[in-house]
N, C-alpha and C positions, 0 to 999 in steps of 0.2 A: 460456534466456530470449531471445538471442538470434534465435534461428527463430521464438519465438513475435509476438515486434519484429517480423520482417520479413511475418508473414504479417497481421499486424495491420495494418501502415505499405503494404503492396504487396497486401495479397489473395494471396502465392505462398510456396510453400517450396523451399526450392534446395537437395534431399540433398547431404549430402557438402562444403558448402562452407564452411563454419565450425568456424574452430580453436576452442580452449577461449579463454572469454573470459582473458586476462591483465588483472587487477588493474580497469580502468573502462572502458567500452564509453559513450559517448554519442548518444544519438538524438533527435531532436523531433517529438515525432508529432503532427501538425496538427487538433485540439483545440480548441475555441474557450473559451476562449486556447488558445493554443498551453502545450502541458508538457511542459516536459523529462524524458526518462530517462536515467537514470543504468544503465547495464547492468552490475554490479558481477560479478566472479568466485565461483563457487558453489564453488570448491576450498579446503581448508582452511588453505592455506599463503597465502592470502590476504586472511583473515579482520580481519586487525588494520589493514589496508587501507580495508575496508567499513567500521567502526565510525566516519568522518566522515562518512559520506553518511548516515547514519541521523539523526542530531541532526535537521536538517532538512528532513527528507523528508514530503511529506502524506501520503502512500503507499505500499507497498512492497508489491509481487509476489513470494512465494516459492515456488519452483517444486523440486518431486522429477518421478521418474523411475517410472511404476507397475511399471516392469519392472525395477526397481533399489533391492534391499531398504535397500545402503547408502546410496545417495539419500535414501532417506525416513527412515533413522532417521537422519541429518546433520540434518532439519529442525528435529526436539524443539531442538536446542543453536544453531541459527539464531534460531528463534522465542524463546530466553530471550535471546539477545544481543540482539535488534531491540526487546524489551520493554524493556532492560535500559537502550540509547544512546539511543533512537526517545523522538521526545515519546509524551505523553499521548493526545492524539487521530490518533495517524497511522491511518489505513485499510490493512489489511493483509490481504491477500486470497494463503490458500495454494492453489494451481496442482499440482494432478496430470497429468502430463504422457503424451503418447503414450498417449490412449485407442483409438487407432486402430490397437494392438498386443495385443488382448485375449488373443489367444495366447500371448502373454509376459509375460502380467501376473502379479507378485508379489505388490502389495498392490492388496487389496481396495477400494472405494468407501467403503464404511463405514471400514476404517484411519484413510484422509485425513478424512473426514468427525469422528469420534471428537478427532481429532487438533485439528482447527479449533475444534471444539466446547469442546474442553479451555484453548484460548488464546483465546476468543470472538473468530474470525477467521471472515472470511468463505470459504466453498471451493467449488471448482468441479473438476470432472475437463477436460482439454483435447486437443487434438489439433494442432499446429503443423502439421504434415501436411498433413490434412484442410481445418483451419480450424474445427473443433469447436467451439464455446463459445471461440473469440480472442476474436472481438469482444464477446462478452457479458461477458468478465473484464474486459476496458476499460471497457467502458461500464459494468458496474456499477462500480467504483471510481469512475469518474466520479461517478456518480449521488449516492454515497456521498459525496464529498468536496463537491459542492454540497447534498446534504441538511445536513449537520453544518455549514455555514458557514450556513444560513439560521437553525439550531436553535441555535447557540452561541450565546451575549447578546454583542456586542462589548464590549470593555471600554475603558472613557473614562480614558484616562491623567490627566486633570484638570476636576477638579469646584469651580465655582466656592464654595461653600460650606465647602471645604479650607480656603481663604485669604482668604474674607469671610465674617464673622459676618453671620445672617440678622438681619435688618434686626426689631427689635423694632416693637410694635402702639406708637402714638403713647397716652400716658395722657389719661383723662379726667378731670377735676380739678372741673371745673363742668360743670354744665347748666344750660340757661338754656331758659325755656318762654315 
């Protein structure tokens, strides 16, 4: 995820120059507002790490490897964990990575596709590289996180009729002509 940050945040990819993320990676990519990412480690020994960053998150990018069978079957047991800490309405968009490696490709379009389909997540194939579909993964989660904040009802912590009885209709007792 990493590379795909930087080609998103800079328009560039910088082979070779990124270790494996260790445990939280932070970025803020200029947004209006601006939003924070959290670039969490995708390795399995740091799993129990990521499970606070989910509670609160509007959105989560999960990203395999199309050239990498154990990348993408790690994602089936991501996607139950982010189900599992992750609110209700987070936006979760899974990322096939290195389309730009078709030569080396393990899994298929349709796999990741299926895959998405089966967690009703949104997917895209990408290319850090290239720049392939970076920006249309941002921007649709984007789009996505201010669709559902228009469409959600806000919810009014206090309704004055909680705590004041409605005012009854005043009786008529006479009429007079």
């Amino acid at each position: 995820l990493t590379s795909l940050l930087v080609q998103f945040d800079q328009g560039k990819f910088i082979p070779g120059s990124f270790s494996a993320t260790v445990g939280i990676g932070f970025t803020v990519i200029h947004f209006t507002p601006d939003a924070s990412i959290w670039d969490t480690a995708g390795q399995e020994r740091f799993r129990s790490v990521t499970h606070a960053y989910y509670r609160d998150a509007q959105a989560l990018l999960l990203l395999y490897d199309i050239t990498s069978k154990s990348s993408f079957d790690n994602t089936r047991a991501w996607l139950t964990e982010i189900h599992e800490y992750a609110q209700n309405d987070v936006v979760i968009m899974l990322l096939g990575n290195k389309s730009d490696m078709a030569s080396a490709r393990v899994i298929r379009r349709e796999e990741g596709e299926k895959l998405a389909r089966e967690y009703g997540v949104i997917f895209l194939e990408t290319s850090a590289k290239t720049g392939l579909n970076v920006d249309e993964a941002f921007m649709t989660v984007g789009k996505e996180l201010v669709r559902r904040s228009v469409q959600l009802p806000v919810e009014h912590r206090f309704h004055l009729h909680d705590v004041m009885p409605p005012e009854k209709e005043p009786s008529v007792c006479c009429s007079f002509r």
